[in-house]
C-alpha positions as CSV (number, residue, x, y, z in Angstrom):
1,X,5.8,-20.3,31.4
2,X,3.0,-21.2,33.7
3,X,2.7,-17.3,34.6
4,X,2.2,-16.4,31.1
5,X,-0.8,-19.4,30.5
6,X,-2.2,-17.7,33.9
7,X,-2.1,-14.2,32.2
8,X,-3.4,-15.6,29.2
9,X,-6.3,-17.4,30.8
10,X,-6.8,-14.6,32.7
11,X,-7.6,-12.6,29.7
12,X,-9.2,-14.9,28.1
13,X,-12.2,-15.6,31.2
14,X,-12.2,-11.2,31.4
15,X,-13.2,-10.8,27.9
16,X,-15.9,-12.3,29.0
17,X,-16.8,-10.6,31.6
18,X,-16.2,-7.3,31.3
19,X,-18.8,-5.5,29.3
20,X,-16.2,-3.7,27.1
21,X,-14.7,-7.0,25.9
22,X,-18.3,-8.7,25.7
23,X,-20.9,-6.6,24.8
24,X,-21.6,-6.0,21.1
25,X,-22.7,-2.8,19.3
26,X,-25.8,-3.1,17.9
27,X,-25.9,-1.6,14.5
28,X,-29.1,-1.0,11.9
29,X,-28.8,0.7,8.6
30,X,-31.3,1.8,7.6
31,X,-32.0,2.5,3.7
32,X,-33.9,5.8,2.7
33,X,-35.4,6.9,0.2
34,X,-35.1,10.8,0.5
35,X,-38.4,12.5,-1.3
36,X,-39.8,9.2,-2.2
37,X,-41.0,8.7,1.9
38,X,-43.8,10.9,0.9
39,X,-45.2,8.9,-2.2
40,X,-44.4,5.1,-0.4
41,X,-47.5,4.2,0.8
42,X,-45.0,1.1,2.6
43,X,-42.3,3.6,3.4
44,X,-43.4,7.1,4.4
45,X,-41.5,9.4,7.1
46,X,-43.9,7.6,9.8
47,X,-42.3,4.3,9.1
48,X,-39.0,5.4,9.7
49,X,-40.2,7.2,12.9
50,X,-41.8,4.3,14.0
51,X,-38.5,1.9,13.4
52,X,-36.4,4.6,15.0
53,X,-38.7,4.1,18.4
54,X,-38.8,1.0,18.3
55,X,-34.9,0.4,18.2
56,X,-34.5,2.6,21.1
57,X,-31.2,4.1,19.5
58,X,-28.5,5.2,21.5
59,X,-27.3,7.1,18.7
60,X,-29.0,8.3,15.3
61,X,-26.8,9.1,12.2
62,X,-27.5,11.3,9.4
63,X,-26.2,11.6,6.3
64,X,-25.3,15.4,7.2
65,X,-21.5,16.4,7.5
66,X,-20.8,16.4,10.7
67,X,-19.4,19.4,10.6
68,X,-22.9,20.7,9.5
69,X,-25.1,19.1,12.5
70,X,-25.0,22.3,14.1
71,X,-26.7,24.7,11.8
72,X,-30.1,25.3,11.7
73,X,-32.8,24.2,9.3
74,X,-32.8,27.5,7.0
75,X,-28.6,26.2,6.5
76,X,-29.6,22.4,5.9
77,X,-32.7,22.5,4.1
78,X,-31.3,23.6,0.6
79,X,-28.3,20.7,1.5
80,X,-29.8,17.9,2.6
81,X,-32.8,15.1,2.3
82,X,-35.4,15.7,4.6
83,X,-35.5,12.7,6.8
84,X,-32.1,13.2,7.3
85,X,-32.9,16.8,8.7
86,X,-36.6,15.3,10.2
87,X,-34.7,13.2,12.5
88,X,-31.9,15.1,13.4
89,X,-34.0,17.4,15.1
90,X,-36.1,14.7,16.7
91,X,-35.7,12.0,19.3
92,X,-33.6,14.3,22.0
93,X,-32.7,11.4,23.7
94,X,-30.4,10.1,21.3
95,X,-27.2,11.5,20.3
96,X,-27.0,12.6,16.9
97,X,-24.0,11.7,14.1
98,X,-22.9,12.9,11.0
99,X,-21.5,10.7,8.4
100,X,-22.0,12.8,5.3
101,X,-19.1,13.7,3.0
102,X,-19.4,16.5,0.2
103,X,-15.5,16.6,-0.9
104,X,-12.3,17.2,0.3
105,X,-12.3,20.8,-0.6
106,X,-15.1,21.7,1.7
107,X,-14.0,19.7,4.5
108,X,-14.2,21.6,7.9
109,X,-16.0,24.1,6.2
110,X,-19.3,25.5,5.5
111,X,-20.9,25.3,2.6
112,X,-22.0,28.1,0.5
113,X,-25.9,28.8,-0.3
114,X,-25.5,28.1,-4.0
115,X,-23.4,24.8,-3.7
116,X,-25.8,22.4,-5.1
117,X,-25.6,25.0,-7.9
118,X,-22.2,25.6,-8.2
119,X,-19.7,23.8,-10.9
120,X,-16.4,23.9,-9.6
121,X,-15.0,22.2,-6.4
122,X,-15.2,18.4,-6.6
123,X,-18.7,17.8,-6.1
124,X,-19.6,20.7,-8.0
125,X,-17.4,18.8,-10.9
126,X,-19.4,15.9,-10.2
127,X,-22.4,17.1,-10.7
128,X,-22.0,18.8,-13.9
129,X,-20.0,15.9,-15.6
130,X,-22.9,14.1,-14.9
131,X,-25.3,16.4,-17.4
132,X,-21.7,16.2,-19.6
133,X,-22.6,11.9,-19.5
134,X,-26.1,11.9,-20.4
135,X,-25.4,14.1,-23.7
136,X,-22.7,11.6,-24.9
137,X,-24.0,9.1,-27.3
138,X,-21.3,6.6,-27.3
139,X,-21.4,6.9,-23.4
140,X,-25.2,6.4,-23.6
141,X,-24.8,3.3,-25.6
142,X,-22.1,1.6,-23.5
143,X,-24.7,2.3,-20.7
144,X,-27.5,0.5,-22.3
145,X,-25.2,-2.2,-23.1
146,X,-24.5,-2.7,-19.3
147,X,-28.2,-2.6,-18.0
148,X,-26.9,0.5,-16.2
149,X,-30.5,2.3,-17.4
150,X,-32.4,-0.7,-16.8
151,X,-30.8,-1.1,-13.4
152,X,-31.7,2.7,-12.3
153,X,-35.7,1.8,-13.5
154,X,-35.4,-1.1,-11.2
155,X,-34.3,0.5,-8.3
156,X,-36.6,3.5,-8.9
157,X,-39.6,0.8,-8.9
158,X,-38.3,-0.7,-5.6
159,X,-37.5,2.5,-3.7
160,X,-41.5,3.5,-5.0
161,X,-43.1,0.3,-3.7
162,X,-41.2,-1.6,-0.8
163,X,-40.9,-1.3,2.4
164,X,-37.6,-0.6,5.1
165,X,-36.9,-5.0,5.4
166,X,-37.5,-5.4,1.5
167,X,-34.8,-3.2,0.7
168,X,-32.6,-4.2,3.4
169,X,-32.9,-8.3,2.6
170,X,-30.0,-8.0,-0.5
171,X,-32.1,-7.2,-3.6
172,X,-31.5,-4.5,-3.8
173,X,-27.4,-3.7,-2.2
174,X,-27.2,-6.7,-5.3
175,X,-28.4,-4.5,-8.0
176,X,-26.2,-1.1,-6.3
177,X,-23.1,-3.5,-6.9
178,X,-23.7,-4.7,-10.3
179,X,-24.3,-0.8,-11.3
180,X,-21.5,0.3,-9.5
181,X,-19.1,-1.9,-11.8
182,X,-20.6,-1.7,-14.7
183,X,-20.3,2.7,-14.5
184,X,-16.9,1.9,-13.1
185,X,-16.3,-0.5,-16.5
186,X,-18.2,1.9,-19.1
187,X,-16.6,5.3,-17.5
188,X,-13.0,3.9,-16.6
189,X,-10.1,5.5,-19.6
190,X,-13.0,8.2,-20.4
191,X,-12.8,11.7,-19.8
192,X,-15.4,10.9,-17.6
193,X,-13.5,8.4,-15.0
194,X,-13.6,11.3,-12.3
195,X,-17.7,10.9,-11.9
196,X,-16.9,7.6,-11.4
197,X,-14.0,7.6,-9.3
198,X,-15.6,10.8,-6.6
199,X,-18.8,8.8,-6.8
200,X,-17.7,5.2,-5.0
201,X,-14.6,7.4,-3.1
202,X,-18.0,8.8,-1.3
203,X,-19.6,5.9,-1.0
204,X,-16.6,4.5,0.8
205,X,-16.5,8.1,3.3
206,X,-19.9,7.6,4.2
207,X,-19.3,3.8,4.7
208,X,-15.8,4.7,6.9
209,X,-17.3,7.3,8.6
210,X,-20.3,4.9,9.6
211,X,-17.6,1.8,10.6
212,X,-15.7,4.3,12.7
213,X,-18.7,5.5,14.6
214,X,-19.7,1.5,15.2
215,X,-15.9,1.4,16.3
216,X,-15.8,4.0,18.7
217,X,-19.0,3.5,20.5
218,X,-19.0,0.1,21.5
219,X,-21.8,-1.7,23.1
220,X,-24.7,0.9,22.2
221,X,-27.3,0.7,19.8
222,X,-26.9,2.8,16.1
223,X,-29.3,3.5,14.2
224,X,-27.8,4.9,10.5
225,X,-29.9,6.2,8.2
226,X,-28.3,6.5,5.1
227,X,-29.7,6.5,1.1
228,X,-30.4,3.1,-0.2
229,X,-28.2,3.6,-2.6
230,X,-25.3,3.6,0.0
231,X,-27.0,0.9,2.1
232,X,-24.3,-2.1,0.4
233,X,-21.5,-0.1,1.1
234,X,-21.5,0.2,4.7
235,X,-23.3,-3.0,5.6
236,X,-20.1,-4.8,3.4
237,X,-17.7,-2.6,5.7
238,X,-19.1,-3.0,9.1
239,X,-19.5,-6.7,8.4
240,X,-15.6,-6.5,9.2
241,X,-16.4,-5.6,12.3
242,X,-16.2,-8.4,14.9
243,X,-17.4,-6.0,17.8
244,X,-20.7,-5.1,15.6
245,X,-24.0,-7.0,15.6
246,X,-25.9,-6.2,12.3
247,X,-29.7,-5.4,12.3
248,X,-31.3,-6.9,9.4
249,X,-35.1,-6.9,10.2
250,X,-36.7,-3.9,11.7
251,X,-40.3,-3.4,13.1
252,X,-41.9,-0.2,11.4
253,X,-45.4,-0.6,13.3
């Protein structure tokens, strides 16, 4: 009996003292706002430079697949946002991460040129169901009903006007969760439940893939930069965490 309180004490004082028990991964997400750096007169592509310098990242993720973070920019540009492209190819310091996730039928492989054309495939579905949505009145109302419209304005006036620590202090993750139930309410029984459903079952991949990078990498510093729009997501699920400290504030000067 008094071996196993030895043992346990002895545990108990190493977690302490061994940096892989003790030290914490340092984690900021970072909210984007895709095209809308280069209007934000509080949030252009310099700010986000500027925070990624100053947070001396050990690691920089992208919202790329990672299974993409390998091709060149004539592959990505048609794909992705461009500060997710911008600062994969910068800071060569840092390793870079991809935690982007286009559907399960494309997984592992590359995508072709016209897929943000395309129709079929699960994100292609997505997408056009999405045109299907806007021309269906009773759809349309429900949405109104919700705020769902008025909700989109408001985050479209935020993403235009703040800066990186007003969009991270919970305004704005608040206004992401009350649209994502409401669509999830107004779309759920409806031949349109699958734009609902591939939408947040994204969300949640990108947030997963984010938590298992924090995971696996313990005691460096992460810097995620990932649409605002995703932001709630993967701040709720690395909040489970214990190993992870969350970055709230940043410093974009």
């Amino acid at each position: 009996m008094k071996f196993k309180i030895y043992l346990a004490l002895l545990f108990v004082i190493s977690s302490f003292t061994n940096p892989i028990f003790a030290q914490k991964t340092e984690v900021l997400v970072l909210p984007t706002i895709h095209g809308g750096h280069k209007k934000n007169v509080n949030y252009n592509f310099e700010h986000v430079r500027r925070i990624i310098q100053n947070f001396k990242p050990d690691i920089i993720a992208v919202e790329i697949r990672p299974e993409d973070m390998n091709r060149d920019t004539n592959y990505l540009n048609p794909l992705y946002n461009p500060e997710m492209i911008m600062f994969k190819n910068e800071f060569p310091e840092a390793v870079k991460a991809g935690i982007d996730f286009m559907g399960a039928d494309f997984e592992g492989k590359p995508l072709p040129a016209n897929f943000m054309k395309e129709t079929i495939g699960e994100f292609g579905k997505f997408r056009a169901m999405n045109q299907t949505i806007m021309r269906d009145s009773g759809i349309v109302k429900a949405r109104i009903a919700k705020g769902l419209p008025a909700i989109i304005t408001k985050r479209g006036e935020m993403m235009a006007t703040l800066g990186a620590n007003q969009l991270m202090d919970g305004t704005y993750d608040a206004l992401t969760e009350e649209f994502t139930k409401g669509q999830t309410e107004v779309l759920k029984n409806t031949p349109y439940q699958y734009y609902d459903d591939f939408q947040v079952s994204r969300d949640q991949r990108i947030a997963d893939n984010i938590k298992a990078l924090a995971i696996n990498n313990r005691g460096k510093r992460i810097i995620v930069l990932t649409g605002a729009n995703h932001h709630n997501r993967a701040v709720n699920e690395l909040k489970k965490v214990r190993s992870v400290n969350l970055i709230t504030q940043v410093q974009d000067h």
